[in-house]
VOLUM-443579 format. One record per residue (C-alpha): residue in one letter; z, x, y. Coordinates in steps of 0.2 Angstrom, whole numbers, padded with zeros to 4 digits, always signed. Example, Ala and Ser with C-alpha at 12.3 -4.5 7.8 and 13.67 -1.06 7.14 Angstrom:
residues 2
A+0039+0062-0022/S+0036+0068-0005/
end
This chain:
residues 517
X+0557+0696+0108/X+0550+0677+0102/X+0541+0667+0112/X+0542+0649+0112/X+0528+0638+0107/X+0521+0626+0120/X+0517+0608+0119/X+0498+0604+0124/X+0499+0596+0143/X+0490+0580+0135/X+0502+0578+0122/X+0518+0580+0134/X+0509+0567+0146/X+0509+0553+0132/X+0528+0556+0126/X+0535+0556+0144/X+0524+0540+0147/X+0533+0533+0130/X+0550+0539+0136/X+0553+0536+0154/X+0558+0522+0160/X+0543+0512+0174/X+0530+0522+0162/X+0526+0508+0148/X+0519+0492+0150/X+0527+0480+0163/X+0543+0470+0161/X+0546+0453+0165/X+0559+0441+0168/X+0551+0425+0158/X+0560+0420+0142/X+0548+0413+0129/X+0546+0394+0125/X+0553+0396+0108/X+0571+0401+0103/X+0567+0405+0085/X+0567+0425+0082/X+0548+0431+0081/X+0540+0442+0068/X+0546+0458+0073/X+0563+0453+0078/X+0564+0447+0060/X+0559+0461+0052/X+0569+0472+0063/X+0585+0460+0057/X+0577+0459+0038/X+0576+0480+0039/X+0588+0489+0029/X+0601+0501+0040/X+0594+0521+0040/X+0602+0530+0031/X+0614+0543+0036/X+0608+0559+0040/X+0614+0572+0027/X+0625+0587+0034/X+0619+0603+0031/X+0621+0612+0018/X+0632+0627+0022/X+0626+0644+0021/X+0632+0654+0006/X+0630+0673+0001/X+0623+0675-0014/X+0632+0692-0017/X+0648+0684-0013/X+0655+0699-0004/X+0672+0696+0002/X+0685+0711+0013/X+0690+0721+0027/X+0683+0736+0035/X+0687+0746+0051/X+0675+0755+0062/X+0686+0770+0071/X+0677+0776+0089/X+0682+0790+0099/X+0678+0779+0112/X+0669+0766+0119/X+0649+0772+0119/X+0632+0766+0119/X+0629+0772+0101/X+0647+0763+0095/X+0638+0746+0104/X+0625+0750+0094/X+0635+0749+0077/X+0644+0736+0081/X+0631+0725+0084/X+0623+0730+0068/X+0642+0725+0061/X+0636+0709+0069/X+0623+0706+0061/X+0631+0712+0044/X+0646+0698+0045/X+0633+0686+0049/X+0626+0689+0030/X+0641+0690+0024/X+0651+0677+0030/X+0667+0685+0018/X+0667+0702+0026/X+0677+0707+0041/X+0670+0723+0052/X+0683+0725+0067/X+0682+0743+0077/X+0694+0753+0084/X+0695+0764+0098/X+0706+0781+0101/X+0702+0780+0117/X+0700+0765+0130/X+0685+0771+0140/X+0691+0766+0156/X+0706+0779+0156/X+0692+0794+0152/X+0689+0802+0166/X+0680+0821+0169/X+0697+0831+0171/X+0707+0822+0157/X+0695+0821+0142/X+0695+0837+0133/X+0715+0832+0133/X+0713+0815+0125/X+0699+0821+0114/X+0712+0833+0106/X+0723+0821+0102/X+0713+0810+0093/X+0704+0823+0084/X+0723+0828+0080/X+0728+0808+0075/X+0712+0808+0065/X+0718+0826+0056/X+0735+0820+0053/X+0730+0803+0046/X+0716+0809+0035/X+0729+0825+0025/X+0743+0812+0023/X+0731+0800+0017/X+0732+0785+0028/X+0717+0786+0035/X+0708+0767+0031/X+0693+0767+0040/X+0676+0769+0041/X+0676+0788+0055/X+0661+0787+0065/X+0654+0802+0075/X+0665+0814+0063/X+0675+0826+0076/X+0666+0843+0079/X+0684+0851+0078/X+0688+0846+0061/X+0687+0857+0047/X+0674+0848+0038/X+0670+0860+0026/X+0688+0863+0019/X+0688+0842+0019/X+0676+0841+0011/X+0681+0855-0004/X+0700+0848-0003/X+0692+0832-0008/X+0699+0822+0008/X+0682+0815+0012/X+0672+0807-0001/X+0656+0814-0008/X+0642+0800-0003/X+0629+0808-0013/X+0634+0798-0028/X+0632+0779-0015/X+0616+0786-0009/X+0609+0790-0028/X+0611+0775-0033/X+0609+0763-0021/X+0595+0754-0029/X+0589+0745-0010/X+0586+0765-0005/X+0573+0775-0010/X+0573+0793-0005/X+0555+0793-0002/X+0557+0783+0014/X+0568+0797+0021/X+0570+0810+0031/X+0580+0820+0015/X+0578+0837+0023/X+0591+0831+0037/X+0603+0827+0022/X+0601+0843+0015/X+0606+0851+0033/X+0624+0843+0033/X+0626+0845+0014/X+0643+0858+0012/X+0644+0864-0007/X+0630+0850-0012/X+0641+0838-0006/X+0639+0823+0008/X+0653+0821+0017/X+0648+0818+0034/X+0630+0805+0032/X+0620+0804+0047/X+0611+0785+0052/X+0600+0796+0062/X+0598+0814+0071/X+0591+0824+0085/X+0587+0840+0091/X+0595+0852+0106/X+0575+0858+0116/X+0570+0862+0131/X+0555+0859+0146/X+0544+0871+0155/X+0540+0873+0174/X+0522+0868+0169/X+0515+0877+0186/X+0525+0894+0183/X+0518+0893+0165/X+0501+0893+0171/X+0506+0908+0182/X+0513+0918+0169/X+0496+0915+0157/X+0507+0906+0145/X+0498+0891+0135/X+0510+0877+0136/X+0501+0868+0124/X+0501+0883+0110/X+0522+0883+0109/X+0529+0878+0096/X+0547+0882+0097/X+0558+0892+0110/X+0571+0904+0107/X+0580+0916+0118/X+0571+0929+0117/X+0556+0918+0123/X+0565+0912+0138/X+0570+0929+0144/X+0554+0935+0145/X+0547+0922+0153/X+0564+0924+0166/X+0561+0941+0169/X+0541+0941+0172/X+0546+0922+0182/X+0556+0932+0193/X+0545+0946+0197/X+0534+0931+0204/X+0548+0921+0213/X+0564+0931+0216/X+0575+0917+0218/X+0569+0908+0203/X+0582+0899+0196/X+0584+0900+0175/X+0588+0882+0172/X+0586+0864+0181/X+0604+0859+0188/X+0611+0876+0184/X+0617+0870+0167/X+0613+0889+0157/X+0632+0893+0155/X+0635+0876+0145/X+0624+0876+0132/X+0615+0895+0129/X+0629+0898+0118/X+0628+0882+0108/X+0609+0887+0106/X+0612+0904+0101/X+0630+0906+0092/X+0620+0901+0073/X+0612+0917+0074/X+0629+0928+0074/X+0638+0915+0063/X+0637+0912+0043/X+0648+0899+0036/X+0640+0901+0018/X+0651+0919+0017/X+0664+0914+0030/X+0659+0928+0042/X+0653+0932+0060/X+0645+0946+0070/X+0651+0942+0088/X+0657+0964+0089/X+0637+0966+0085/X+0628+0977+0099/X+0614+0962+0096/X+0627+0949+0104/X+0635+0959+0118/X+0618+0963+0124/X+0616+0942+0124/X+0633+0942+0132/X+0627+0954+0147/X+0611+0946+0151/X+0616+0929+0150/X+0632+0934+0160/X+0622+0942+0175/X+0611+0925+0177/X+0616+0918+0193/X+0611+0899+0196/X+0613+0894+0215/X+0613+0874+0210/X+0632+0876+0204/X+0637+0881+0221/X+0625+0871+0229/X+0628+0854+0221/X+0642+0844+0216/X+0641+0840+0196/X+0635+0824+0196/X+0621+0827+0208/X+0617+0842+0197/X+0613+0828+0183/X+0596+0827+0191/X+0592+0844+0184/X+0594+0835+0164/X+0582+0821+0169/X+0564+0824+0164/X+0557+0814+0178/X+0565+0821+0190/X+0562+0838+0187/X+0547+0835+0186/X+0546+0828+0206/X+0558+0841+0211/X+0544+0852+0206/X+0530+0840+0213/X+0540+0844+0229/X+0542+0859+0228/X+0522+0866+0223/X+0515+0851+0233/X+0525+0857+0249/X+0528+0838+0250/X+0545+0828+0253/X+0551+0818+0239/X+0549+0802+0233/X+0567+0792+0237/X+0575+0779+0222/X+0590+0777+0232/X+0600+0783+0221/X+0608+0794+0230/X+0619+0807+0221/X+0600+0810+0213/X+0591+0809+0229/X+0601+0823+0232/X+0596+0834+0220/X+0578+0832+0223/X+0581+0837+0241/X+0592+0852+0237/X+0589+0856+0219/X+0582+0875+0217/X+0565+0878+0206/X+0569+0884+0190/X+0557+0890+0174/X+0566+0877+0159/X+0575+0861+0159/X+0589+0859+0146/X+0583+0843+0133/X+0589+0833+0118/X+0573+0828+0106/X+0575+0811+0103/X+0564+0794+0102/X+0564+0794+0120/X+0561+0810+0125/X+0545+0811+0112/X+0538+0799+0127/X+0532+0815+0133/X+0523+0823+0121/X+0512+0806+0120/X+0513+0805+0140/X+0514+0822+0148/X+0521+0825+0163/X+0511+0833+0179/X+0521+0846+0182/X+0535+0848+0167/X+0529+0853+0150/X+0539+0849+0134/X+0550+0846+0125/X+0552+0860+0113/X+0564+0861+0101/X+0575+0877+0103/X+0578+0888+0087/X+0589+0902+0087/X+0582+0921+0087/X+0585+0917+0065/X+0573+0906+0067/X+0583+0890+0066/X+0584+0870+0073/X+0600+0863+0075/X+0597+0846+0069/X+0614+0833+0076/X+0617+0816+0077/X+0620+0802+0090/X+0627+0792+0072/X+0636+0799+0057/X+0652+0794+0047/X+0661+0797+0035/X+0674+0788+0022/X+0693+0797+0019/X+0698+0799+0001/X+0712+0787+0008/X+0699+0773+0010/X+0703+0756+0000/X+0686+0748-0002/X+0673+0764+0002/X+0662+0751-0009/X+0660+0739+0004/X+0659+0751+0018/X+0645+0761+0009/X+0635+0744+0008/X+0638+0740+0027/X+0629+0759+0031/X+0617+0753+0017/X+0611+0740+0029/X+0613+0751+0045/X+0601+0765+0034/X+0588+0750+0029/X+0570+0744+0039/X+0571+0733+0051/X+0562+0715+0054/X+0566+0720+0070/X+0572+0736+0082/X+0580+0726+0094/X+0599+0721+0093/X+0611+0709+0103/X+0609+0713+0121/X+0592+0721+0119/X+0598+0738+0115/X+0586+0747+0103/X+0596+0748+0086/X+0598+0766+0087/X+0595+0781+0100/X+0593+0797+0088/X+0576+0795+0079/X+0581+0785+0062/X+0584+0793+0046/X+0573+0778+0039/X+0555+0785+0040/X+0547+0765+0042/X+0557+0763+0058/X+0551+0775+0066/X+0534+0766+0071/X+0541+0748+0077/X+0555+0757+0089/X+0541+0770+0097/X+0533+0753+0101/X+0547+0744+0105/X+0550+0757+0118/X+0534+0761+0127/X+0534+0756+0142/X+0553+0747+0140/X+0560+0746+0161/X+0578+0748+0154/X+0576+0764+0144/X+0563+0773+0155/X+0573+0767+0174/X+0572+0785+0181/X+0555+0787+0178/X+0553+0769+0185/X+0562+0774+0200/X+0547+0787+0203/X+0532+0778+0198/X+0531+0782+0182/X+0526+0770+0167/X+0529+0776+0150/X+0517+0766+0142/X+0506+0778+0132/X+0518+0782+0118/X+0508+0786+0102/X+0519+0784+0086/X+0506+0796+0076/X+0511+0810+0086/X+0531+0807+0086/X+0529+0805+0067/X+0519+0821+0068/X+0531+0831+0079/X+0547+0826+0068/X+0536+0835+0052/X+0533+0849+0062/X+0551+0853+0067/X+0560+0846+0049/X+0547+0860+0042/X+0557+0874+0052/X+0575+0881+0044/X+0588+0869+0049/X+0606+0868+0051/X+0620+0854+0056/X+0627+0859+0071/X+0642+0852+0069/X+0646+0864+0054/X+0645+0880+0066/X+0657+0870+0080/X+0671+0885+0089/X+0686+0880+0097/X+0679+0892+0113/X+0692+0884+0123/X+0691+0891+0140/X+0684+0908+0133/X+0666+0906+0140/X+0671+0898+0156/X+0681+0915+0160/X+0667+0924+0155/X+0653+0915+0165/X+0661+0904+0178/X+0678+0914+0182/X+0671+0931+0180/X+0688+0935+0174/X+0684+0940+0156/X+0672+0958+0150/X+0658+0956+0138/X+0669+0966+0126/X+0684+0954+0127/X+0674+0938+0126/X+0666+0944+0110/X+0682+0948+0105/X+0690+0931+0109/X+0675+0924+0100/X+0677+0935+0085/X+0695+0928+0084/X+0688+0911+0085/X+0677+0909+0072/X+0689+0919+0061/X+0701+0906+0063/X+0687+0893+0059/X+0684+0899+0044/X+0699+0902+0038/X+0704+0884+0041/X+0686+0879+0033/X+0690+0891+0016/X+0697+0883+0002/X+0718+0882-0001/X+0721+0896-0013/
end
């Protein structure tokens, strides 16, 4: 944010004495003696006229680029502001270029109950237009249902390893290239990534301490992990709850399915014993806040804060802190204790690990029982084969991928929300959001100033988990369809048939990633 420079009070006294009218010296209604013109009215006629001030010179770009390109959203989000303000700012340089973006779907028409149906089509439009070859456009947040990998191979996405090589304004030293490597299929860069994040998780900081476990000693979570700690929670609370706003049955299959999947070979052990057992045990979880609470009050169990005050509540015996917001209100007055909170690692959430909570411990990254981080993305794209200027469009995700003067973009966003695949970002935007009122409301709304974030620990932390095995989760992406709701929510559906359907499912995804014989 600039800051205008002031004038010194003496100095503005003296020009408004100059300027305003009553201030100068006194006037007076006597004409003098002598018609003849005095000295300064003569040099003021003898004076030659000023001359005229010269207009501008206008602004030229010295690269001269000249074109069109198209930006195509799902929908209307923060992270699609985000690049378009960065298209902004790219148009702005280069007066030639045209960015427009495109929506599939208005936003205000998304609701809860019709998504999933307008998702499909899109991701069907965007199908269709990329293997008839008329897709023009730049197709940010690649769909998760497309088969990427058999794009990619058939040659309908373009290969952006060879732009990234030799790019001369990059060097690969200023990145994070261990996240390229994670979404490279065959050796190819189909799908890029402006930044990433990772899929973790908080600790009941209290039930912790309990249960002898050294919060601060944990470097990563997997299942096996958070069963253990389940089990021997319960034995000490028998209606402890497994997870913050009863949200277990939507992602513990995301966070495990890697380990039963492997898309080098095209093959999947969802019939193994290993799995059912998962399937069992994950299925006989019971979590009370998904009968107790409507969905968006549930929220309140994914916001760090305010876990960590419904646990306050809860070990303090107190009564909760009110933000009058009140769907969340509620869940801190009926919200059960539970031993994790679901998380996404990200330049906000690393607050935390500069700035611990009281009572909530984390976040962790979650790895699967193989030992593996999902790495994902809040930005990628990626260029059809069908694209007419994929020159142009690589140097407009050239200047998204660069350092930035500054962090801040129109409307004061921060110019991404994953952490940025450009290393030398990292610093300015972990200070740019310390103690930020916008980015950190929540925790506002309970007292809470996030104003201690350290940039030498983020930058330490995101070392520690590109060190570990990673994967692109969007490369192990199943069309589940309403398979695991049957199974968890409905009740309807037998281990041994949902790993069936599951089996099935990733059968069919590999088959339509495999190459065309």
């Amino acid at each position: 944010m600039s800051t205008q420079r002031k004038c010194p009070a003496l100095f503005t006294i003296l020009f408004l004495a100059a300027a305003v009218p009553g201030c100068g010296p006194a006037e007076t209604d006597e004409k003098p003696e002598s018609s003849a013109p005095s000295s300064v009215e003569s040099k003021a006629q003898s004076a030659p006229a000023p001359s005229p001030t010269p207009e501008p010179t206008p602004y030229v770009d010295p690269e001269g680029l000249t074109g069109q390109l198209t930006l195509l959203h799902f929908t209307s989000t923060g992270t699609s502001e985000q690049l378009d303000a960065m298209a902004e700012e790219f148009m702005e340089i280069h007066p030639g270029v045209t960015i427009k973006t495109e929506y599939g779907v208005d936003s205000d028409t998304l609701t809860a109950e019709n998504g999933d149906e307008l998702r499909a089509v899109y991701d069907d439009r965007v199908r269709a237009e990329l293997e008839n070859g008329e897709a023009d456009y730049i197709l940010v947040n690649v769909p998760d249902s497309l088969p990427i990998r058999r794009l990619t191979r058939d040659n309908l996405l373009l290969d952006l390893t060879s732009y990234w090589e030799n790019d001369a304004s990059i060097d690969p030293a200023d990145y994070f290239t261990s996240v390229l490597d994670a979404y490279s299929i065959d050796g190819k860069l189909s799908v890029f990534p402006l930044d990433f994040c990772f899929m973790g998780a908080y600790l009941n900081r209290p039930l912790m301490e309990q249960l002898q476990v050294d919060v601060d000693a944990v470097d990563s979570i997997d299942f096996n992990m958070l069963m253990e700690w389940y089990k021997a929670g319960c034995q000490l609370q028998p209606d402890l709850q497994f997870s913050f706003g009863g949200w277990m049955q939507e992602n513990i299959f995301s966070m495990e399915r890697s380990a039963y999947m492997d898309i080098e070979t095209g093959t999947a052990s969802f019939l193994s014993p290993a799995f059912l057992e998962f399937l069992n045990t994950t299925g006989s979880i019971e979590e009370k806040d998904r009968l107790d609470l409507e969905r968006i009050s549930r929220r309140g169990g994914q916001l760090p804060a305010y876990v960590n005050e419904l646990i306050r509540v809860h070990k303090e015996k107190d009564t909760p802190n009110v933000t009058r917001i009140a769907v969340l209100d509620e869940y801190l007055e009926k919200g059960n204790l539970s031993m994790m909170s679901w998380a996404v690692i990200d330049p906000c959430s690393m607050a935390y690990i500069s700035q611990p909570f009281e009572y909530l411990a984390g976040p962790y990254p979650l790895v699967d029982t193989k030992g593996q981080l999902s790495v994902d993305s809040y930005t990628d794209f990626a260029f059809p084969a069908s694209m007419k200027n994929p020159e142009l469009a690589w140097r407009f995700m050239s200047y998204c991928l660069q350092e930035r003067e500054n962090v801040r973009i129109k409307g004061n966003w921060v110019f991404t929300s994953g952490i940025p695949l450009n290393k030398k970002n990292i610093t300015p935007l972990t200070k740019s959001l310390k103690g930020d009122a916008y980015y950190y409301v929540y925790e506002r709304a309970l007292g809470l100033l996030m104003n201690q974030y350290d940039p030498d620990i983020t930058i330490q932390k995101i070392n520690e988990y590109l060190g570990m095995p990673l994967i692109c989760t969007k490369l192990y992406s199943l069309n589940t369809e309403t398979i695991l709701e049957n199974f968890y929510s409905e009740k309807s559906l037998p281990a041994e048939r949902c790993a069936e359907e599951l089996q099935k499912a990733a059968e069919v995804s590999f088959n339509e990633q495999a190459p065309k014989e």
